[in-house]
C-alpha positions in Angstrom: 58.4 15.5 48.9 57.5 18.5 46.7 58.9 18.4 43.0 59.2 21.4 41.3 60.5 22.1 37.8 63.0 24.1 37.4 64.0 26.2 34.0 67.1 28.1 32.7 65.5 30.2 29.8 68.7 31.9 29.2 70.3 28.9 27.6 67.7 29.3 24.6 64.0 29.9 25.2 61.0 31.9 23.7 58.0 33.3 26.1 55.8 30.7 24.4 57.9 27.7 25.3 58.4 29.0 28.9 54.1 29.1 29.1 54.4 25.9 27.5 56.2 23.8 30.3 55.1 25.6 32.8 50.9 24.2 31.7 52.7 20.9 31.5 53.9 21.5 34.7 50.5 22.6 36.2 49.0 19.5 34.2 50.7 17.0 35.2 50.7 17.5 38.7 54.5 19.0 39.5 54.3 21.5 42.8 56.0 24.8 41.3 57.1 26.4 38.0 60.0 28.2 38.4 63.0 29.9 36.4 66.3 31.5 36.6 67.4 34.8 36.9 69.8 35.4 33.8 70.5 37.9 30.6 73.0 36.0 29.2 73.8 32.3 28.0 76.6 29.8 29.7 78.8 27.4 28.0 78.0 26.5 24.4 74.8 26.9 24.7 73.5 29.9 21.4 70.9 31.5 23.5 68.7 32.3 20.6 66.7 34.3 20.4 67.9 35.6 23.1 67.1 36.3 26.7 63.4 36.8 28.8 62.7 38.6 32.0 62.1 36.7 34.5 59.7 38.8 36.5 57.9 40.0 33.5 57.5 35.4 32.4 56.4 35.2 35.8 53.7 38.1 35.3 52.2 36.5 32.0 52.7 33.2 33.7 50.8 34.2 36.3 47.5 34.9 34.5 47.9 32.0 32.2 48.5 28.9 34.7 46.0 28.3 38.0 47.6 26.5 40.9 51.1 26.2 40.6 53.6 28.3 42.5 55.8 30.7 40.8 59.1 32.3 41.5 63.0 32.6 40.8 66.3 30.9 41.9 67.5 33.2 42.2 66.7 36.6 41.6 69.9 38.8 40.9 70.0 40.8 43.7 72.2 43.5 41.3 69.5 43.8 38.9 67.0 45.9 40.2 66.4 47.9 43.1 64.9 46.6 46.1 61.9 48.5 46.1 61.3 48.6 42.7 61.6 44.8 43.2 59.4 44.5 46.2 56.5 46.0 44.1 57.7 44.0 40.7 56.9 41.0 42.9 53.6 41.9 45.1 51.7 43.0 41.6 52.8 39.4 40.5 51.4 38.0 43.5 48.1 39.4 42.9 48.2 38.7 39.2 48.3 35.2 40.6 46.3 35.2 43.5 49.2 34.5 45.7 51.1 31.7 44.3 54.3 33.7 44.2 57.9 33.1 46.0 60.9 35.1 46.2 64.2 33.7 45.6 66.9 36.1 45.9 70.6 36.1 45.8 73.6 38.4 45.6 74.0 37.9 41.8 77.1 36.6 40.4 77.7 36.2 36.9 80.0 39.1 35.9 79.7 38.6 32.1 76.1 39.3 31.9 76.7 42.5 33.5 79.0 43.8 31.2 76.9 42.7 28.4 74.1 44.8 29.1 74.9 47.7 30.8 74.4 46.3 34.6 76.3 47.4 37.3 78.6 44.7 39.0 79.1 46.4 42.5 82.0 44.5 44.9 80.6 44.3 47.8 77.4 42.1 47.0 76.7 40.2 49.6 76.3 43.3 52.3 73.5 44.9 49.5 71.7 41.7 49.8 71.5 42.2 53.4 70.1 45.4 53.4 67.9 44.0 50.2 66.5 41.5 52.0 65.4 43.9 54.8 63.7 46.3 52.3 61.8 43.9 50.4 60.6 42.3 53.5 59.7 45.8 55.4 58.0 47.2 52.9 55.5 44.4 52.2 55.3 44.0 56.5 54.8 47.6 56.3 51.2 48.4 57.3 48.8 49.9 54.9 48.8 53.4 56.1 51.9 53.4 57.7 55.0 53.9 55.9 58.7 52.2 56.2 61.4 54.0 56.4 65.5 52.3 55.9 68.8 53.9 56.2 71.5 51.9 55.4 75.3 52.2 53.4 73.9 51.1 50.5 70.2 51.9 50.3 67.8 54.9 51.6 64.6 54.9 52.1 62.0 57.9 53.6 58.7 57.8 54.5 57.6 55.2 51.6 54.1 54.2 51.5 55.2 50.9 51.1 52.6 49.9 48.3 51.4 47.9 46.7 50.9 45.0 48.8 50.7 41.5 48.0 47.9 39.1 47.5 49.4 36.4 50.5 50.0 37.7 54.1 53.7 36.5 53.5 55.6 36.2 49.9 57.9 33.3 51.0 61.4 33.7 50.4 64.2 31.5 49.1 67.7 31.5 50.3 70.7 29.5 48.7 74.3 28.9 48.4 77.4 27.2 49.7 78.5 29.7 52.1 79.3 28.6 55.3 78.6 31.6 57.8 77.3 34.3 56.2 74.2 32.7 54.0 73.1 30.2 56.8 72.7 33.4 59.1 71.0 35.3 56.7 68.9 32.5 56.0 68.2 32.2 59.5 66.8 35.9 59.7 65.4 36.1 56.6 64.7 33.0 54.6 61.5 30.7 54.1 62.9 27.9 53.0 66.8 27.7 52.5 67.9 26.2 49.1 71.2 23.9 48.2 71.7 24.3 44.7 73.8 21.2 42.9 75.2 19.7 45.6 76.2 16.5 47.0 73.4 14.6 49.9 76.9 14.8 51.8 77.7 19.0 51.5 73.6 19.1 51.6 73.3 17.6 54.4 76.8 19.3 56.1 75.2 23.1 54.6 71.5 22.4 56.4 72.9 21.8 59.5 74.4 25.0 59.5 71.0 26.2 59.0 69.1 24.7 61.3 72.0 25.7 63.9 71.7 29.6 62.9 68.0 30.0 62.7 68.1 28.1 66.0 71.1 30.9 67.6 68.2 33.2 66.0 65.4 32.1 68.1 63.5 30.1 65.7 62.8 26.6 65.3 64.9 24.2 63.2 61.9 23.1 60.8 61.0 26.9 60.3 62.7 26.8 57.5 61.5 24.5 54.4 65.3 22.7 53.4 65.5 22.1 49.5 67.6 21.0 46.6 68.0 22.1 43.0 69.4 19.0 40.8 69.6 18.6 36.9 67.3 16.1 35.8 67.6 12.9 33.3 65.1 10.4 33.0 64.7 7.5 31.1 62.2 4.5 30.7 66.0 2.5 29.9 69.6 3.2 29.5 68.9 3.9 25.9 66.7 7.0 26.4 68.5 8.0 30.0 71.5 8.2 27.1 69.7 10.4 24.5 68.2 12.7 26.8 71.8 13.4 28.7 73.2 14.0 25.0 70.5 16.2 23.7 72.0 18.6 26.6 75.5 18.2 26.5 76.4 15.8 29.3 77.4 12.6 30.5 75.0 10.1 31.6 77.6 9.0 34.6 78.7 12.3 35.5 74.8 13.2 35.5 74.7 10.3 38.0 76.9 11.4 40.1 75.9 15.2 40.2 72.1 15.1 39.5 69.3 12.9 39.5 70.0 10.5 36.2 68.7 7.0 35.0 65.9 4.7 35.7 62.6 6.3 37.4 63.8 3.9 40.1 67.2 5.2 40.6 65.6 8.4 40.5 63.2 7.7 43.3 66.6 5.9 45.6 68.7 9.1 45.6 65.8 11.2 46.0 64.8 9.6 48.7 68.9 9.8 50.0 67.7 14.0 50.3 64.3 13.1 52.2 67.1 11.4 54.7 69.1 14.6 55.6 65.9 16.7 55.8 64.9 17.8 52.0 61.4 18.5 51.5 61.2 20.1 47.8 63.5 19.1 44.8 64.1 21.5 42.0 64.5 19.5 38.9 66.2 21.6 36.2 65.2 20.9 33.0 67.5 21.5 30.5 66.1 20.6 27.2 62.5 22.5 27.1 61.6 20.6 24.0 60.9 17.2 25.6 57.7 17.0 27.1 57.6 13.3 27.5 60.6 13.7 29.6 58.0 15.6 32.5 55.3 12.8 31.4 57.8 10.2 32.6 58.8 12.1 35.7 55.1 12.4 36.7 53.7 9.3 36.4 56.9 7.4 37.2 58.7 9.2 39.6 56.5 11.9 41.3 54.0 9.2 41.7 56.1 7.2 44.0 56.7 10.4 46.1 53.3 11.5 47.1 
């Protein structure tokens, strides 16, 4: 089981922080660093000082950290346009060496748009269709050739399709809750499929979806890497399990329930509830990006067990 760390910068984080925990990450052993996609804050939370790209972290990332992967759940597919994308992310790749991954979704979060300027088209989901075949055409493109793409929302002639990247494949992340139309873009598209904040039970109901369209696609069931994202809270006892869930707004039960929360053995039992239904990678969100010793813990107690 793969653990990677999994950050929400628009709640409230400087570049330097974001480097921070992502050297922690690399440090103590964790599998990935990776962030979120956003402009704008949710809830209560401030913000301040206000929001970070994500590709542009993952660029300065990339030259500061060694051998951890990098990427985004998810990348708002209404942000930027897919070939200005597809090049944002093969310069990152070689920046790192190849340690980049792709995750991209439809985008979703209406206020943000408003907020800054950003389109907020209606029909999403078919522009990350065509998305999804751009990005992935141009870097399949060969050097030499060029790629060409005609589609309602998106033309393309004669590109070059440069630069490329540093791997022979970027992989890319798929996610959601959608019953028929993610699991068969997944299936054509998609890497590893992600489950974001859900239930072993939905998890396990949403892969086999999965594994049933990329098998009606002509690929194998274990083609695609399965994975969760879950908030995080651990503690060494109920005390600290109870500070951490404060120090981010939430309820240690309700963090039970929903998340991974508690002892580094309780931790280690539901985890091991995902491994059951076919999980092989765990996003942990960290909320509070202040507590290292919270990542100390979760390495040497938790990952540990894991490996």
């Amino acid at each position: 089981m793969d653990l990677r760390i999994f950050t929400e910068p628009q709640q409230g984080a400087t570049y330097d922080t974001l480097l921070t925990v992502a050297k922690a990450t690399e440090d103590l052993g964790f599998d990935a660093f990776f962030r979120s996609d956003h402009y704008l804050s949710m809830g209560s939370a401030d913000g301040l000082p206000g929001p970070t790209d994500a590709w542009i972290t993952l660029a300065g990332l990339a030259r500061e950290t060694k051998r951890i992967r990098l990427g985004t759940l998810m990348t708002a597919g209404t942000f930027r346009l897919p070939g200005v994308l597809a090049i944002q992310v093969a310069q990152v790749d070689q920046m790192s060496g190849g340690r980049v991954e792709l995750g991209l979704g439809a985008g979703w979060f209406e206020e943000e748009h408003k907020a800054y300027g950003i389109p907020f088209p209606k029909e999403k989901f078919a522009r990350l269709e065509e998305q999804l075949a751009i990005v992935t055409g141009l870097w399949a493109t060969e050097v030499g050739k060029t790629f060409d793409f005609h589609g309602a929302h998106y033309d393309l002639t004669e590109s070059p399709a440069l630069p490329k990247p540093a791997q022979a494949k970027i992989p890319v992340l798929i996610g959601g809750h959608g019953p028929t139309r993610t699991p068969r873009l997944a299936a054509q598209y998609a890497d590893e499929f992600n489950m974001p904040f859900a239930s072993v039970e939905d998890s396990e109901r949403q892969f086999g979806r999965v594994r049933a369209a990329a098998e009606a696609a002509g690929r194998t069931a274990d083609d695609i890497t399965l994975s969760n994202a879950l908030v995080v809270c651990v503690g060494k006892n109920d005390q600290e399990v109870a500070r951490r869930a404060a120090a981010i707004g939430r309820e240690v039960d309700e963090l039970k329930a929903n998340g991974l929360a508690g002892s580094p053995a309780e931790v280690v039992d539901k985890i091991g509830r995902y491994a059951a239904i076919g999980a092989r990678r765990i996003y942990l969100q960290l909320l509070d990006l202040s507590d290292l010793d919270h990542l100390e813990l979760i390495s040497s107690q938790v990952q540990s067990q894991l490996s």
